[in-house]
N, C-alpha and C positions, 0 to 999 in steps of 0.2 A: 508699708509692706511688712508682712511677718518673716521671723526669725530664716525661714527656708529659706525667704527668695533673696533677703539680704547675703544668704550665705554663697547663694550663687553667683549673686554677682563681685562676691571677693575673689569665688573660684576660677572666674573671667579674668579678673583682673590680675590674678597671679598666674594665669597660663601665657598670658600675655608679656608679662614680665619675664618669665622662663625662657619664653623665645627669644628675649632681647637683649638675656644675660649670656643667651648662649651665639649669640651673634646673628642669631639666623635670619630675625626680624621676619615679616612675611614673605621673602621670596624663600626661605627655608622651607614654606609651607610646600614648596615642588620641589623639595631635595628627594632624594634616594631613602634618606632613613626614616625621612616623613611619609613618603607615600608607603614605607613599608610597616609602618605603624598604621598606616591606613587601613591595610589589609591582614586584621588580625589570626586568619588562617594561616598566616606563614609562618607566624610564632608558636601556635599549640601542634601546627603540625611537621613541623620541625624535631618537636619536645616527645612526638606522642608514643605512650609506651603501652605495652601489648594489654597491660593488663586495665586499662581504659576501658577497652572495647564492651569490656558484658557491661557494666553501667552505662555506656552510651547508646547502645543498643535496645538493652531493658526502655530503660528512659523516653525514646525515640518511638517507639513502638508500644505504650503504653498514651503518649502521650498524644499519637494518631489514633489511637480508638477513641480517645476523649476528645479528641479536636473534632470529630467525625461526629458527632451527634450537637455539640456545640455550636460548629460551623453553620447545620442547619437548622439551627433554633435562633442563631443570631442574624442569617440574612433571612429570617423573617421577620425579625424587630425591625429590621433595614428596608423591611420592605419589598421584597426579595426575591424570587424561587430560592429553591434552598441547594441547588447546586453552586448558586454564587460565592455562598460562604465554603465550599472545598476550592473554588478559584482561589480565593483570596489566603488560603492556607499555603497553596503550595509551595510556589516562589516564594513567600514573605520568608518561610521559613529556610529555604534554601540560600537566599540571600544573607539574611541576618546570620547564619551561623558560619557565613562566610567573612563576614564586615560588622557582625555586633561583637560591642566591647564586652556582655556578659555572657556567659555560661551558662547560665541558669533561666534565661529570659523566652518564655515561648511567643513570637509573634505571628498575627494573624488575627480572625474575627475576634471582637470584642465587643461584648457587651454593652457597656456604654456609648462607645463608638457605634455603633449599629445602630441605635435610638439618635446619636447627633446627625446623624446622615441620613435617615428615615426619612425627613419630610423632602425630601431630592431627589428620589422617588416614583416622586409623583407628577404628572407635567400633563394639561392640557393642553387636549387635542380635538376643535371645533367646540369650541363651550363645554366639552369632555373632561374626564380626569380619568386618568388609565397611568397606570403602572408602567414604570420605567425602570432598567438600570442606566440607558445614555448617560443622566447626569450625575448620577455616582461616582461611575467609571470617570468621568470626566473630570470631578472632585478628587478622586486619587491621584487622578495626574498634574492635577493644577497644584495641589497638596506639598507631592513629589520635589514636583521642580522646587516650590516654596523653601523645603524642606533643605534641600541641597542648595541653594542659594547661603542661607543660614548657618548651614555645617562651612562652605569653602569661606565666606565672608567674617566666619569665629563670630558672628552676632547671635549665636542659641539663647544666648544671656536674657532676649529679649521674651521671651519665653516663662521668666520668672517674673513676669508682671501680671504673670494668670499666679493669682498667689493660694497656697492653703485654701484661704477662707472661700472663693469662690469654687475650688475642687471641692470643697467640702459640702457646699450648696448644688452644687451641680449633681455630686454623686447622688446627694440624697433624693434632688427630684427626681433625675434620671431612674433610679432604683425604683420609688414610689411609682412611677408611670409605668415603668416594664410590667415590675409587678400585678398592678389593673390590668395592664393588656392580656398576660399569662392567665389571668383566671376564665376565660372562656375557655382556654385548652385546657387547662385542668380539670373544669367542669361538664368538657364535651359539650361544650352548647356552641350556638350557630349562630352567628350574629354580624352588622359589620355597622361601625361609629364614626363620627366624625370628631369630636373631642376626648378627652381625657375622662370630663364630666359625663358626655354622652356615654360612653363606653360604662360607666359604671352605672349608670341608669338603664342601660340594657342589657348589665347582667343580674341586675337586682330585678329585672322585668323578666327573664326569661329563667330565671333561677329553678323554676318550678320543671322544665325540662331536661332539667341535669342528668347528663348517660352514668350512671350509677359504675361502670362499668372504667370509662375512663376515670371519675373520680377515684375510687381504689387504685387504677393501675399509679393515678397521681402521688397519692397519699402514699403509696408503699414506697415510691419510691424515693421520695422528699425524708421516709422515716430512715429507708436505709444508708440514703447518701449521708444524712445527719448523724446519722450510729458509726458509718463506717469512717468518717471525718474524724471524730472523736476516738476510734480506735486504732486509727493513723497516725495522732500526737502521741498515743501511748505508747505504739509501737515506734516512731521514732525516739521516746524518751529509752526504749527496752535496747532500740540499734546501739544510742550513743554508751549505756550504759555495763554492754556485753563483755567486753573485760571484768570489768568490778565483778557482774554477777557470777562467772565461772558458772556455764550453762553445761548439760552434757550435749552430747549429740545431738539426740532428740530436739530438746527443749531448743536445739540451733537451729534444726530443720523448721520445727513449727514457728517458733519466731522469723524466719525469712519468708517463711509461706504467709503469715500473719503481712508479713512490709509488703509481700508484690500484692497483695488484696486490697490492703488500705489503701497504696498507691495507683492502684487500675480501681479504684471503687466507681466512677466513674461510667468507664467503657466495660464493664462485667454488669452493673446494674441492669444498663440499657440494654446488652445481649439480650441478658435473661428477660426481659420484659419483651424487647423484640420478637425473641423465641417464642415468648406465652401468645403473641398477636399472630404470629405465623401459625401456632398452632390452633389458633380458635377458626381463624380463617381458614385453614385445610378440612376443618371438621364442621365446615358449613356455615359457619357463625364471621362474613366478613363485615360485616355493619355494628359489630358488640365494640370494638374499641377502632379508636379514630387514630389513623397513619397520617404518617408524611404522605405519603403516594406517589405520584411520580416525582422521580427525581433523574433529570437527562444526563446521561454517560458521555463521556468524551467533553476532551477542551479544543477553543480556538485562538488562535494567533491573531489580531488584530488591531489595527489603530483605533483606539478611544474615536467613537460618536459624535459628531458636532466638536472635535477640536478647533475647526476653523470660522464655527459660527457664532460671534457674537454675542449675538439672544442670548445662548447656552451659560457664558460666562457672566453675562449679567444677572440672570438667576441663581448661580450660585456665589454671586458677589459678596455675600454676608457670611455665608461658611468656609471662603476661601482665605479670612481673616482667622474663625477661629480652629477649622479641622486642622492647619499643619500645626499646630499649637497645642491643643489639649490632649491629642494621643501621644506627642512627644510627652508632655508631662506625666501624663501613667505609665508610658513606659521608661522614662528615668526614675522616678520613685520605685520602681519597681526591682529596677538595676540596681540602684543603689543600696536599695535595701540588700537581697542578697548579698552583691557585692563585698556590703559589711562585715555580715554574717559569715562570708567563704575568703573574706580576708585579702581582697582585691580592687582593684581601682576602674570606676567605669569613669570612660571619657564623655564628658556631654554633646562635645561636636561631633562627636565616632556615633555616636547614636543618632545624631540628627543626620548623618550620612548615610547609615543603614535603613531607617526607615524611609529616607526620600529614595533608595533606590528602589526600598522594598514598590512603594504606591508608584511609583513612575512605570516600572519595567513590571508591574502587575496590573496595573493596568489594560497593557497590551493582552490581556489573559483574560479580561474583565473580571478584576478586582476588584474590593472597593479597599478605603482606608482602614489600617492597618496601625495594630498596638501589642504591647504587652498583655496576657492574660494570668491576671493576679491568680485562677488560682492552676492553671496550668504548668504556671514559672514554681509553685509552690508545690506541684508535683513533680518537677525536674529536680527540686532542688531536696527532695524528698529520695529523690530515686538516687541522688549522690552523681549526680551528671558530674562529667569529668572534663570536655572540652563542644566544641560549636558542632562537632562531627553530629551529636546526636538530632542539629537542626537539620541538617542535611538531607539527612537517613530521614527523619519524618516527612519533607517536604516529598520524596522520593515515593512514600510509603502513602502520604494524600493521593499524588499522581496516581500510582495504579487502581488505589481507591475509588479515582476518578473514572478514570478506565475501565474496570474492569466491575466492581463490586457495587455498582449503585443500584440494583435490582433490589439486592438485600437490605438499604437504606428504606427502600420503600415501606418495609411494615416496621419504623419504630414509629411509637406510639406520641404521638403530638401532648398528650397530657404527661409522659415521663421527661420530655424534651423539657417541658413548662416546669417539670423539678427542677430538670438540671439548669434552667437560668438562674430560677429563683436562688439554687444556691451560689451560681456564680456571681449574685448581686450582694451575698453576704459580705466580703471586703468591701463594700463600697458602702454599706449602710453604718451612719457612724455617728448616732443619736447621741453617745454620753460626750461627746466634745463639744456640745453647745456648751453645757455648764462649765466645763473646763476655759472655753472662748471668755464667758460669761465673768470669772473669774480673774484671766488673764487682763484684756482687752477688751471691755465691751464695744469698742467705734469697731472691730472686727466682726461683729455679729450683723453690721448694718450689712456690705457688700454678700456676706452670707447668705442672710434671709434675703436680700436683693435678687441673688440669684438664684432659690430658692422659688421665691415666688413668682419670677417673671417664668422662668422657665418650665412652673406648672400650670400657667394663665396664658402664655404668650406660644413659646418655643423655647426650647435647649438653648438652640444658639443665640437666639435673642438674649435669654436668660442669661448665659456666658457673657456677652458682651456689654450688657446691661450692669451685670456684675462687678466688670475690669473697670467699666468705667468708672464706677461707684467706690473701687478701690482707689483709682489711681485720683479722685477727687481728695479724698481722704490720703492720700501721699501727701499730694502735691499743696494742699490746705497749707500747712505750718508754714512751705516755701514761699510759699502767695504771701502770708501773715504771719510773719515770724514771731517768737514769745521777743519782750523786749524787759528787762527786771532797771529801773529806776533806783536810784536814791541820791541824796544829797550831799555834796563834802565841802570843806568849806579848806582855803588856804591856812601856810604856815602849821599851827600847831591843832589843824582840823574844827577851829573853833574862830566866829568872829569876840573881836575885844576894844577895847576901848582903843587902842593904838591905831588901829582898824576897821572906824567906824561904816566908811563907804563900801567895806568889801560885802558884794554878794556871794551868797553858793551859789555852787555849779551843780549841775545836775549830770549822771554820771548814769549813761544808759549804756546797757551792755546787751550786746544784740545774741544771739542764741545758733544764729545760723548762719549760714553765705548768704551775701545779697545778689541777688540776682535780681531778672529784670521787672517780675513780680512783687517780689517784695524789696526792691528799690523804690518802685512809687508809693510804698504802703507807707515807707521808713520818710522819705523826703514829705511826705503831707503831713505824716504825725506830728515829723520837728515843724513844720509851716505853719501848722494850727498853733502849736505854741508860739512863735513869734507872732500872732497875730493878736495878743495881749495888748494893753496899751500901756505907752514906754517901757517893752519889755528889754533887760538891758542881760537877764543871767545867764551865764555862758554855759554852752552845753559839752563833754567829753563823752566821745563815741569811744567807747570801748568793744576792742574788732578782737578781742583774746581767740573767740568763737568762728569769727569770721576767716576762710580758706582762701574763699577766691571769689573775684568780681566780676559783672561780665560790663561790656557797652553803656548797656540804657541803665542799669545801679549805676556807672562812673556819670551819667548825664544826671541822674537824678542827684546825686550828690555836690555834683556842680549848683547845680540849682539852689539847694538847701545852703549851702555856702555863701550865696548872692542872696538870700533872703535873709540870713543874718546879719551879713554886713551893711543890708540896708537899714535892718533895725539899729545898727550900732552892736550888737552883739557877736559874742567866739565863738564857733564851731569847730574843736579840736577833736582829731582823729588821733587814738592811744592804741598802744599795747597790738600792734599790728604784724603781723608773720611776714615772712619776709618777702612771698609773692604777693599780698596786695599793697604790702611798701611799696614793690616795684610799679605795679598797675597803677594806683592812687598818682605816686613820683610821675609817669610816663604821664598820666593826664596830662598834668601842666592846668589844673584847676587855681585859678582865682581867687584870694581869698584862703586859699588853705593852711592850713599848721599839724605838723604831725608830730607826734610827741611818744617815746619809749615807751614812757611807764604814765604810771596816773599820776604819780609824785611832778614827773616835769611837764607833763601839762598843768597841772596844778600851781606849777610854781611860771611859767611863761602865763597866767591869767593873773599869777598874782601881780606879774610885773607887770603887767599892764593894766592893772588898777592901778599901783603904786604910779606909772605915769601918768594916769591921765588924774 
């Protein structure tokens, strides 16, 4: 596993520690100041001072205009009508800014996530296939629970065995695919595929139809997101720098007017193109560029679809392994990053609490699963957001959205929507890290491209899983077959001599890792095959410098290896041993055994036993 997921799980293992230094052990997890660490609104809103409010607000309300053309661009990845993705905004965000550990973190529709949940979807009906949300919704909640099992259990840990290398294969198909799909909106053509391949054979087939009309409205606005992106690092390099420069007035006014542009680039783009389609359509012209169109107002209250059927969970039996898994993971990376940067601490279980309430009680709302959005959190964190309130406020500001304003949804234009993914697929496309993998670690490139390629032949989640496993082969490889380094030494003054003519060397293996039960049997056949020599009499010192700890079936295998020496007439000394497998090795009570400190007194108990016989 890479450098990340190792780090995580020291992160486990010292929260765990903390709790046990502080007394509280797990029933501390239900004290009074745990659950009120639980619930991180009690602390920023405790603290909150008046002059918070214009950056929370700004922030909130900037980043529901951009949630609001996103939300339906990505439950059409999902497969969707595109009111789902305002479902799925409201509450996430309301929740999270109640119970998430960052500040900066926007949850709700994501991109990626949209694409992993896509093919669930879909569900025949009489030899049919027709469009579903049932098992979505039902994925959110199974998700949910998962999720919240995992935060109260403090097992998150498990979560870094999805490592780097397969997020980093995942992103890049995931991306690649979106992408294909987006070019029929951008191109205003009409079409519908059954593959990844199909899909790009009938856009290459119908190319010649292209609405000339959505193209431009695509292409403006793909240049302006990209122009205004770039004018957004300048202008936050101009924010941090405002002191130094000693601006007047003026140049302070135009520079904030410059920050709230860069930072709504998003939700202004799409007005104004919205506005250009509303207006061609009042002047007779509704067929020149291609809408959302309808999109249903109002929400409902209800229990998830097929919870108590069977079937239902059986079909999504395969993404109920990796959906509570892979949105956790974008959105702690995501956390965490910020978090750095603003100089604060995100919890990993506080976030797997957050988003399992998020998918659970969103659910009920028909949701689907729910993450961090890379570049939404990068406008929060842009706008200088100051505490969760600004989650609140937007989930508040989706709802009326939902309510009242989905008329005007209806004329933004499907080919600007197909910008604004493409750019939200930029954090996730991340080409120059093969070479840098390639460098590092190449056995890292395998589970990469593993998922990589299954996931643009197969499915996502396949892919994903495909992926993990092909990592955790390559974990758990070295444990299976440990390195083992050999050499030879010989008693007294490390040399045989004429005084000494019967002594043999001993061979002096030094094992590299813990034995466990896999490579117990690897270790007990190695040394077998060497006794299998004829009249093999040289005595072997297992050097355990390396070795931590032992389980069962390594204590049986060693038993064994012990009894196959002493049958040939030959030593098998265990050296240089830490003080918990002295104790386990001692507890055996193995037959045949000798333990020895150092290599000097093993060395020297083999000499005396040549010297007697």
């Amino acid at each position: 596993m890479d450098e990340k997921s190792l780090l995580k799980h020291e992160e486990a293992e010292e929260d765990d520690e903390d709790l046990s230094r502080d007394g509280r052990g797990w029933r501390g997890y239900c004290s009074r100041e745990n659950w009120k660490k639980r619930l991180p609104i009690s602390s920023w809103a405790a603290s909150y001072q008046p002059e918070y409010l214009f950056n929370d607000v700004l922030s909130s309300v900037v980043i529901s205009l951009t949630e609001i053309p996103q939300s339906l661009a990505f439950a059409a990845i999902a497969g969707l009508p595109p009111q789902y993705g305002l479902y799925s905004g409201i509450l996430s965000s309301i929740i999270y800014g109640i119970l998430g550990s960052s500040k900066d973190v926007s949850i709700g529709p994501q991109v990626l996530v949209s694409l992993l949940v896509s093919n669930y979807s879909i569900i025949h009906v009489d030899d049919n296939l027709r469009h579903s949300a049932d098992f979505i919704i039902l994925l959110a909640f199974c998700s949910g629970i998962i999720q919240l099992i995992l935060s109260f259990t403090r097992l998150g840990a498990i979560a870094s065995f999805i490592s780097t290398s397969v997020v980093i294969g995942f992103g890049n198909a995931a991306s690649l695919i979106i992408i294909i799909k987006q070019l029929k909106f951008f191109f205003g053509l009409h079409f519908t595929s059954t593959s990844i391949f199909d899909e790009l054979w009938q856009f290459f087939g119908n190319l010649g139809e292209t609405n000339h009309w959505d193209l431009l409205v695509g292409a403006v606005t793909l240049l302006l997101l990209l122009l205004l992106t770039k004018v957004s690092k300048d202008a936050k390099a101009l924010q941090d720098r405002r002191e130094e420069l000693d601006l007047t007035r003026w140049q302070s006014i135009c520079l904030n007017i410059l920050w709230v542009i860069s930072i709504a680039r998003i939700a202004l783009v799409i007005i104004m193109m919205t506005l250009i389609a509303w207006i061609m359509t009042d002047q007779g012209y509704p067929d020149a560029i291609s809408v959302v169109g309808n999109v249903t107002g109002g929400i409902t209250l209800q229990v998830p679809q097929n919870i108590t059927n069977l079937q239902a969970y059986q079909a999504i039996s395969v993404a109920i392994i990796v959906v509570p898994l892979m949105p956790f993971m974008l959105d702690y990376t995501v956390a965490k990053k910020y978090g750095r940067i603003n100089n604060y601490k995100v919890d990993d279980h506080q976030e797997f609490l957050a988003l399992g309430v998020c998918n659970v009680l969103g659910s009920f709302v028909s949701a689907y699963p729910v993450t961090a959005s890379s570049i939404r959190s990068s406008i929060m964190n842009e706008a200088e957001v100051k505490t969760g309130l600004s989650s609140i406020i937007t989930g508040g500001i989706l709802f009326l959205a939902v309510m009242f304003f989905t008329p005007i949804m209806e004329f933004i234009p499907t080919a600007a929507l197909a910008a604004v993914v493409i750019i939200s697929l930029i954090p996730h496309i991340r080409l120059k890290v093969y070479r840098q993998i390639w460098k590092v670690n190449k056995m890292d490139l395998i589970p990469t491209l593993a998922t990589l390629i299954c996931s643009l032949l197969i499915d996502v989640v396949y892919g994903i899983v495909i992926g993990i496993a092909v990592d955790l082969v390559i974990l758990l490889l070295p444990i299976a077959r440990p390195h083992f380094s050999m050499r030879i030494s010989y008693s007294g003054e490390n040399q045989a001599n004429a005084a000494n003519p019967f002594m043999s060397p001993a061979y002096i293996i030094q094992v590299e890792t813990s034995v466990k039960y896999p490579s117990g049997d690897f270790l007990a056949e190695h040394l077998y095959d060497m006794t299998r020599s004829t009249d093999y009499v040289r005595p072997i010192i297992l050097d355990f410098t390396h070795v931590s700890r032992l389980d069962i079936t390594a204590v049986e295998y060693l038993g064994q290896a012990l009894k196959d020496f002493h049958r040939v007439g030959a030593k098998l000394v265990f050296a240089k041993l830490q003080p918990v497998v002295y104790v386990q090795l001692s507890s055996a009570d193995l037959n045949h055994m000798i333990l020895a400190g150092s290599i000097e007194e093993a060395m020297d108990i083999i000499a005396e036993d040549v010297n007697q016989s």
